[in-house]
Backbone as numpy.savetxt, mean C-alpha at the origin, in Angstrom:
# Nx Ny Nz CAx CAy CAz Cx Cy Cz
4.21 -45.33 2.64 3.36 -44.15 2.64 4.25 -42.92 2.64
3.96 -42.07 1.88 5.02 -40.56 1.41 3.35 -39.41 2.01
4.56 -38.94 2.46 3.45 -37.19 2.96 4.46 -35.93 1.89
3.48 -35.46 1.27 4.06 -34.57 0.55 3.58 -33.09 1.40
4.47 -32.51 2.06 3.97 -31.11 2.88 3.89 -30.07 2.02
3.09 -29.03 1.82 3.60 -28.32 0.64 4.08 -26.96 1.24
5.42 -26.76 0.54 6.38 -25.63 1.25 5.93 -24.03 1.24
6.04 -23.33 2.24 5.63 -21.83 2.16 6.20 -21.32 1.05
5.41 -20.71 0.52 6.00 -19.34 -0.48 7.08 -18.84 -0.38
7.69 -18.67 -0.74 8.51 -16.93 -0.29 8.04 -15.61 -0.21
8.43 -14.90 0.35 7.64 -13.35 0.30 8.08 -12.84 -1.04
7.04 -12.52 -1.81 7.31 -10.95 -2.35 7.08 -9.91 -2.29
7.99 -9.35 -3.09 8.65 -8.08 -2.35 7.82 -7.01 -3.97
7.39 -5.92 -4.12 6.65 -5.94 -5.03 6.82 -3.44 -5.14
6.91 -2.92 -5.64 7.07 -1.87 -5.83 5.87 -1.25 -6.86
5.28 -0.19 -5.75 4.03 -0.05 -6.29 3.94 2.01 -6.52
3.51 2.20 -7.67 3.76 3.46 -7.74 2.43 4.25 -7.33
2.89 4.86 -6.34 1.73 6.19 -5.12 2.01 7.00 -5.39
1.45 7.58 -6.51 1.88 9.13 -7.09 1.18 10.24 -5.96
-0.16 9.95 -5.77 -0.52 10.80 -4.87 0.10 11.38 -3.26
0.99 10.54 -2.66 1.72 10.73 -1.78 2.67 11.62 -1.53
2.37 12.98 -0.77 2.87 14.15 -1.02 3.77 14.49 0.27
4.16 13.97 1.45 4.69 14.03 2.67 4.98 12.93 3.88
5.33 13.20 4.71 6.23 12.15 5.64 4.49 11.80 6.33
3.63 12.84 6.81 2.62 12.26 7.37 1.72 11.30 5.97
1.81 11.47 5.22 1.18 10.47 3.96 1.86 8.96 4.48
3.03 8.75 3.98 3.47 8.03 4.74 3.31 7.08 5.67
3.27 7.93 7.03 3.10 7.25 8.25 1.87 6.79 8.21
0.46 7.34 7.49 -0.55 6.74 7.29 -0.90 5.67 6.53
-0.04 5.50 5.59 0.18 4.33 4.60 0.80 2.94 5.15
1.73 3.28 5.83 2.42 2.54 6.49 1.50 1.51 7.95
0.93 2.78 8.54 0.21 2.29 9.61 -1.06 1.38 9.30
-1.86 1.85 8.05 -2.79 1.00 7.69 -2.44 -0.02 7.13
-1.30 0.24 6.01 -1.10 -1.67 5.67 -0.75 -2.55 6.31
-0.08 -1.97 8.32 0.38 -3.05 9.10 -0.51 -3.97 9.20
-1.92 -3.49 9.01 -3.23 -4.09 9.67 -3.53 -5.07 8.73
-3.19 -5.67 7.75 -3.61 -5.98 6.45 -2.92 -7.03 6.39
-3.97 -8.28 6.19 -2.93 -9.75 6.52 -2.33 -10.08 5.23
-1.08 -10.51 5.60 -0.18 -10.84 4.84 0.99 -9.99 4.63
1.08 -8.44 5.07 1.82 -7.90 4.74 3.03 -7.63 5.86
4.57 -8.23 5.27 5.85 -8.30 6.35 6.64 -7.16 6.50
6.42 -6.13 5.38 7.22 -4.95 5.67 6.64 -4.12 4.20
6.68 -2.96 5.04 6.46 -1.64 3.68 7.56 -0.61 4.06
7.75 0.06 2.80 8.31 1.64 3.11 7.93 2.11 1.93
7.21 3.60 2.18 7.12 4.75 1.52 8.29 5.49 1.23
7.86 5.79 -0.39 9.67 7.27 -0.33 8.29 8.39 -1.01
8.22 8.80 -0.41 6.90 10.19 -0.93 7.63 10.72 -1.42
8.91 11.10 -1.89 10.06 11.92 -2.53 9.39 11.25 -4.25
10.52 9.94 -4.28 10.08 9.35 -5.61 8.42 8.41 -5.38
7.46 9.34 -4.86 6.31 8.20 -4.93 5.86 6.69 -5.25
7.05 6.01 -4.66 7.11 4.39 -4.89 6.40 4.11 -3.19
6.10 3.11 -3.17 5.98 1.96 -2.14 6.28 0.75 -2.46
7.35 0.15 -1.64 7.70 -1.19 -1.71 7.33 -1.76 -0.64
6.42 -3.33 -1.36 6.06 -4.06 -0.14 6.20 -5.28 -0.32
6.61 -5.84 0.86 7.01 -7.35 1.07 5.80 -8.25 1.31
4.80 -9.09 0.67 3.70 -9.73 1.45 3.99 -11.00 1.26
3.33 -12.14 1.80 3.06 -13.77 1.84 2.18 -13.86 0.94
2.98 -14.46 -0.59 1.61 -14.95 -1.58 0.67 -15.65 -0.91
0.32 -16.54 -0.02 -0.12 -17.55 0.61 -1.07 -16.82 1.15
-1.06 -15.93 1.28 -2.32 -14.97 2.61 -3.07 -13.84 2.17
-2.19 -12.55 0.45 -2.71 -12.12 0.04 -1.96 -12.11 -1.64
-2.28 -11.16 -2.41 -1.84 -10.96 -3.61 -1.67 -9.30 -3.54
-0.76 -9.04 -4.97 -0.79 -7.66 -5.54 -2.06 -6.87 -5.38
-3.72 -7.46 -6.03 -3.89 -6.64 -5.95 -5.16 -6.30 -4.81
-5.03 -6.96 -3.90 -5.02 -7.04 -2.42 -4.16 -5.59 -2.16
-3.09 -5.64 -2.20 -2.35 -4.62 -1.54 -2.19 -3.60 -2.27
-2.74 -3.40 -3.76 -2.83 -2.29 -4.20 -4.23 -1.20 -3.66
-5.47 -2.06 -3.32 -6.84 -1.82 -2.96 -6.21 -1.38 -1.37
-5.73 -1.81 -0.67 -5.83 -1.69 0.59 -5.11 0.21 0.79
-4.21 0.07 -0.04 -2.95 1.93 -0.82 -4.59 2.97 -0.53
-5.40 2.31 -1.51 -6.22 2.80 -2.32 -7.61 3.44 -1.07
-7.97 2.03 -0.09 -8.59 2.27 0.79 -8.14 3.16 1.70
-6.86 3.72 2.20 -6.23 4.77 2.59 -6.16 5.82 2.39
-6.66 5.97 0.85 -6.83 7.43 0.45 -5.91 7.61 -0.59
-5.13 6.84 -1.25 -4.33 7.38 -2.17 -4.14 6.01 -3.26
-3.99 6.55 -4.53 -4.06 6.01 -5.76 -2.49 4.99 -5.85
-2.93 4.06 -6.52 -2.15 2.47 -6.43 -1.33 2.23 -7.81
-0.96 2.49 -8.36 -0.40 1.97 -9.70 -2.09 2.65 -10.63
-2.76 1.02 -10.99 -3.92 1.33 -11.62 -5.17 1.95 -11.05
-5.17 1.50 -9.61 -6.22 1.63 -8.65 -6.34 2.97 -8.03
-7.32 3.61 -8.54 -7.42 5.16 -8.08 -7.61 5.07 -6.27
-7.32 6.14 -5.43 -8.04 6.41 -4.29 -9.41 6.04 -3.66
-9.75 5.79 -2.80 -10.93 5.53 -2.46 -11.58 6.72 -2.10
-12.58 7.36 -2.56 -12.93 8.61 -2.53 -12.97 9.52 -1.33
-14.00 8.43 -0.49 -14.28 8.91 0.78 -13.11 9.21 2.14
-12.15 7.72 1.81 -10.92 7.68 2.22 -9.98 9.30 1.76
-9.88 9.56 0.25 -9.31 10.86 0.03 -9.79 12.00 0.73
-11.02 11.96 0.76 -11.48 13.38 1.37 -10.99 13.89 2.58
-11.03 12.68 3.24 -10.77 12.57 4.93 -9.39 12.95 5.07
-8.60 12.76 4.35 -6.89 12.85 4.24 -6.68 14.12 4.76
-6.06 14.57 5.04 -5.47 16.54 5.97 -4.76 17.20 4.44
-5.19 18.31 4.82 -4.97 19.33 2.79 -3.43 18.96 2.74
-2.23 18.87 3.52 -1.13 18.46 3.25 -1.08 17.39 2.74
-2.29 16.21 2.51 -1.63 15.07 2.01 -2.65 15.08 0.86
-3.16 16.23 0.00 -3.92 16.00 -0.73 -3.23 16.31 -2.08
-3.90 16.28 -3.49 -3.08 16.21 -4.31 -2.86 18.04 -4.84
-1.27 19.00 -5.03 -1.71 20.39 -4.84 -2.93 20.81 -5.31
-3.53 20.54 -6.58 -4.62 20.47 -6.85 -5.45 21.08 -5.97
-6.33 20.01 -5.04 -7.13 19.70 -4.11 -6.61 20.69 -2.76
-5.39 21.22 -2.40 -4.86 22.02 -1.38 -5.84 23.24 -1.55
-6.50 23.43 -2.11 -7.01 25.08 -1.78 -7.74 25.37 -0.74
């Protein structure tokens, strides 16, 4: 008798472009909400070059899992625009200059 276990994933690691992300508090809000979000082992924001790179467990979520979740935060994902209501709520510093008035 053979047991075949089937082996964890590896994490990937995945770079997602947040154009809307305009400051260090954008950021810390991005950061803080995707902790909550299963599957995900590490993020960092560069609001400078508007990337986010994130590390998740294929096994628990996918890409675009973690592009929706950017999105549910208030700010736009690669393809995935903002979540509206989420944007509004955002503080005029983290809005797009646009929207600052």
């Amino acid at each position: 008798m053979s047991v075949n276990a089937q082996q964890p994933k590896k994490p990937v690691t995945v770079k997602i472009s947040t154009p809307t992300v305009q400051c260090e508090q954008c950021k810390k809000k991005i950061e803080n909400y995707m902790k909550q979000e299963e599957g995900i082992s590490k993020i960092n924001v560069d609001f400078k070059r508007k990337v986010t790179t994130i590390t998740y467990l294929p096994e628990r979520t996918n890409i675009e899992n973690v592009k929706t979740g950017i999105a549910n935060a208030g700010y736009d994902a690669d393809d995935v625009k903002a979540n509206e209501d989420s944007y509004k709520a955002l503080p005029t510093c983290c809005k797009k200059p646009e929207d600052q008035k």
